[in-house]
N, C-alpha and C positions, 0 to 999 in steps of 0.2 A: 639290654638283650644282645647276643654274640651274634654278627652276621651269619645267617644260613650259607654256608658251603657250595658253591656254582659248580655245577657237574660242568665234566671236561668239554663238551660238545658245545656247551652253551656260552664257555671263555669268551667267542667271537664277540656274542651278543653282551656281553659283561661289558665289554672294553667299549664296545662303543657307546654304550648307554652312559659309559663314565664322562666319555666325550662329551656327551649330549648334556650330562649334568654339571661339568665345569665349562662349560662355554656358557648356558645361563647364567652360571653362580658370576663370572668375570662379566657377564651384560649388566645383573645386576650390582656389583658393583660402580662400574664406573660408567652406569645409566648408560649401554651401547646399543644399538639397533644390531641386533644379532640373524634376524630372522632367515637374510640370505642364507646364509652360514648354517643355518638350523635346518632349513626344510632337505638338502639334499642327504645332511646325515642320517635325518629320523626316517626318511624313505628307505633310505639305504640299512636300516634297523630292522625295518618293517616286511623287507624284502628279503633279509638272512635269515628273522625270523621264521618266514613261510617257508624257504628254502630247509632250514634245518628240519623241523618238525615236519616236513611232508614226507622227509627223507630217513625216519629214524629207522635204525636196526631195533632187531628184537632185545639186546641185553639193552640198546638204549631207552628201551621203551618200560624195562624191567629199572634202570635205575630212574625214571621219570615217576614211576609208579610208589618206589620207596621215600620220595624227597618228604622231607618232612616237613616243605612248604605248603605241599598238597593238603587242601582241605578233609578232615578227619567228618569221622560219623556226626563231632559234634557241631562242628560246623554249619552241615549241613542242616540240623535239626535246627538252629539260628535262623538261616538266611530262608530256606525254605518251608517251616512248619512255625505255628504256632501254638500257646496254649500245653509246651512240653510240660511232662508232670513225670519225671524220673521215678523209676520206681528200682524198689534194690532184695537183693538178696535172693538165696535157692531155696529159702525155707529148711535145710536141711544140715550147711557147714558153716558158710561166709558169704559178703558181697565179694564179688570178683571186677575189679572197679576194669580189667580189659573187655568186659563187653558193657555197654550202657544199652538202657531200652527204659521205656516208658512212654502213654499215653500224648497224644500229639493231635492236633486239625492239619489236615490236608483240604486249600481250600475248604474250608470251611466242616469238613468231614471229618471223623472221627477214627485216626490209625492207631494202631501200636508200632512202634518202632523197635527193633534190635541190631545193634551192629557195634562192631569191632572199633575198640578206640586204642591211638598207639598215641604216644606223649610227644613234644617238640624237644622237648630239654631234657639231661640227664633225670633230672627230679619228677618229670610229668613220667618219664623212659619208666622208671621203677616203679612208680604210683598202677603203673597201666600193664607193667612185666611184658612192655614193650608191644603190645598189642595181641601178647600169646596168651587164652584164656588157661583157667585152669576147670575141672569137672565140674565146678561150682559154676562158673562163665556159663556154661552149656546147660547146666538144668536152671538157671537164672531165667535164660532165651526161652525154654523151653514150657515154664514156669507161666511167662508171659503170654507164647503162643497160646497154652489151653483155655489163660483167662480171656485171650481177644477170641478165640471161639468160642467162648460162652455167653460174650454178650453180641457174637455175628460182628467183630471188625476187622477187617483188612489187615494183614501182618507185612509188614516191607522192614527187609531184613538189608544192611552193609556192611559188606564184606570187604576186610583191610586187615592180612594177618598172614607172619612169614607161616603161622603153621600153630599147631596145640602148642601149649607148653607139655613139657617131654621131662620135666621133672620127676624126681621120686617122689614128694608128694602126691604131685596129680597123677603119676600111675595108680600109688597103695589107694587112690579114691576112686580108683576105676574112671580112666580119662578116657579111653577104646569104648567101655560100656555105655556113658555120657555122649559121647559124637554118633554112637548108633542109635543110642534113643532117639536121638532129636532125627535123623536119617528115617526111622520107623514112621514117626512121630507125624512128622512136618509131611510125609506121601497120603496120610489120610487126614488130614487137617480142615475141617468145613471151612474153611475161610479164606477169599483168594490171597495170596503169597507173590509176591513181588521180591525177588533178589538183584540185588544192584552191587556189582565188586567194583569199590572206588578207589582200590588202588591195587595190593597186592595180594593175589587171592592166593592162599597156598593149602596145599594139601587136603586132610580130613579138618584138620581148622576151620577150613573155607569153607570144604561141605556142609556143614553141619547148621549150616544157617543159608545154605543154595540149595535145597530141596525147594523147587517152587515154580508156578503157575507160570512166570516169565522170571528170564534170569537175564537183566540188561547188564553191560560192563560200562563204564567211561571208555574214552578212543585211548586212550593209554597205561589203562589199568591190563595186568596181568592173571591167568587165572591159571594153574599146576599145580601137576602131582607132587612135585617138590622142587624145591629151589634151585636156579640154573647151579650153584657152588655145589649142591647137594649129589645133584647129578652127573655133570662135569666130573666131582670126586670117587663114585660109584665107576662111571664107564672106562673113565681115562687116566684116573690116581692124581687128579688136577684140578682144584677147585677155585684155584685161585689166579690162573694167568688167563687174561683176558681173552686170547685165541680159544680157549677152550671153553671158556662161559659164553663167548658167543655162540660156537659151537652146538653146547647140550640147549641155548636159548630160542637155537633156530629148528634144532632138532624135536624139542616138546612143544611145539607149537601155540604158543601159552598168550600170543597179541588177540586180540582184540575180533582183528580182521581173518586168522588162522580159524578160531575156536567159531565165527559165526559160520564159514564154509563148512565147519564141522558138525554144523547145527546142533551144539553143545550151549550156544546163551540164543538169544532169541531176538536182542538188537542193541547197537551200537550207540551211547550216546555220546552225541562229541562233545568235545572240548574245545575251547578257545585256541587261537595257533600261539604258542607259547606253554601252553600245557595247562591244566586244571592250576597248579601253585599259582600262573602268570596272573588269573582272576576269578577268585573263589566264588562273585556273585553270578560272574556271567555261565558260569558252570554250574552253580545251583540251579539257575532257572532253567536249564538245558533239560535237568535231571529230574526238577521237577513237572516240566510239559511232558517229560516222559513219562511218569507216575500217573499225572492222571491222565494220561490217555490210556494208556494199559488197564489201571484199575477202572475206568467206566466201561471197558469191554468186559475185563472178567466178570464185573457185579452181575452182568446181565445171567450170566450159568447159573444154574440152581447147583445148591452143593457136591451132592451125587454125581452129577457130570462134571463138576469141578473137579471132583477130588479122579474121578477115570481118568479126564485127559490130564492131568497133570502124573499120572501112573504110567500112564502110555507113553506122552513124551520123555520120562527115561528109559523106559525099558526099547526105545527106539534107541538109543543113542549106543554106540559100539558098533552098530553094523557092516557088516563092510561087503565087497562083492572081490572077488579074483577074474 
């Protein structure tokens, strides 16, 4: 397997971790007591660490969110759920293998799952059309949702996607049509909704499985109208020189910590200091104490007032005062 790619911020932490692994590797050869030698650098590891990550900019936090070390939907479904039972297709064209869902225990309870899977390698990259669903992806989701309200389970939905696919196929299949149904859809839905965007939330992609009762983020997941290159390209005729993507990054306000001041998600789960990629379990269980604690609040609503206040809390959001 090809080493994953170190984003530029994190070089520091590269280099020294290398330190730290050829001073063991030369202990263990020539049986040395190293350990003096070892505690000031792993401090000194420990301490850039926390320095960097407390410190990230927003496009840094937009390329922490895209690594393809970060733990994907399926992942998650692994470390924290048991009992997955994959279920496939729209009934109506194809399976669309970029979103996966199917039946699952939370704790011991019985959810449906839906979320956004992107591939690690060029061959998962194609298998997954890189995390972009196509119309089929969305009435798949959507497929699911009706059957988890028919038998009253909980739907927790993740969110990790630059955006729809924007293909000519998925236009002539009505791909605009497909993200508003599930937008329809998911606003009157009996059953409480839980969205969590676990890495890269983008555009009407994203939405279309973030209609919902609480919408948690990880601490360095990203959630926009479109992509900082996309925007950057629109305003400035520049999508690609970093001044400028930092720019439109800081301008859309798309971290974690912007969008909850915005009362646009509803709370923040963290991450390990090193990022979600640093340690996929200690971030599962972050995600999932958040899950059920959210979900034994919603259970308690009766449907009816589920599905109001989850009406209300969008039609609040936009508001503004001069």
């Amino acid at each position: 397997m090809a080493v994953a790619p170190v984003l530029e911020f994190e070089r520091p932490l590269a280099e020294l971790e290398k330190q730290i692994e050829e001073l063991k590797k030369l202990a263990g050869e020539q049986s040395l007591d190293v350990s003096a030698d070892l505690l000031p650098l792993e401090q000194k590891l420990s301490d850039l660490r926390v320095q960097i990550y407390r410190n990230l900019t927003p496009l840094q936090r937009v390329q922490v969110a895209r690594i393809a070390r970060r733990p994907f939907t399926a992942d998650y479904i692994r470390i924290a759920f048991s009992d997955f039972i994959e279920l496939h297709g729209d009934r109506l064209f194809r399976d669309d293998a970029a979103i996966i869902g199917g039946w699952a225990r939370l704790e011991g309870e019985t959810v449906m799952i839906i979320g956004h899977q992107r591939g690690r390698d060029t061959k998962e990259n194609l298998k997954r059309n890189f995390g972009m669903p196509h119309p089929e992806g969305y009435r798949k989701a959507l497929r699911l949702m009706k059957l988890a309200e028919k038998f009253q389970v909980p739907v927790l939905t993740f969110i990790d996607t630059p955006g729809a696919w924007a293909g000519l196929g998925a236009e002539e299949r009505g791909q605009s049509e497909a993200i508003a149904r599930n937008l329809f859809e998911m606003s009157q839905l009996q059953v409480p909704i839980i969205a969590t965007v676990i890495g890269e939330g983008g555009s009407g992609g994203a939405l279309a499985l973030g209609v919902a009762d609480r919408v948690l983020m990880l601490e360095n997941a990203v959630y926009s109208v479109i992509t900082v290159e996309g925007c950057a390209a629109i305003l400035w005729k520049d999508g690609k020189s970093p001044a400028m993507r930092e720019k439109a990054a800081t301008a859309l306000r798309i971290t974690a910590g912007d969008l909850i001041d915005l009362k646009i998600i509803d709370e923040i789960v963290p991450e390990p200091i090193g990022g979600a990629h640093s340690n996929h379990d200690a971030t599962a269980t972050n995600l999932k104490d958040a899950l059920v604690r959210n979900l034994e609040e919603l259970r308690r609503l009766k449907p009816d007032k589920l599905v109001r206040r989850r009406r209300e809390k969008f039609l609040r959001m936009g508001q503004f005062a001069e």
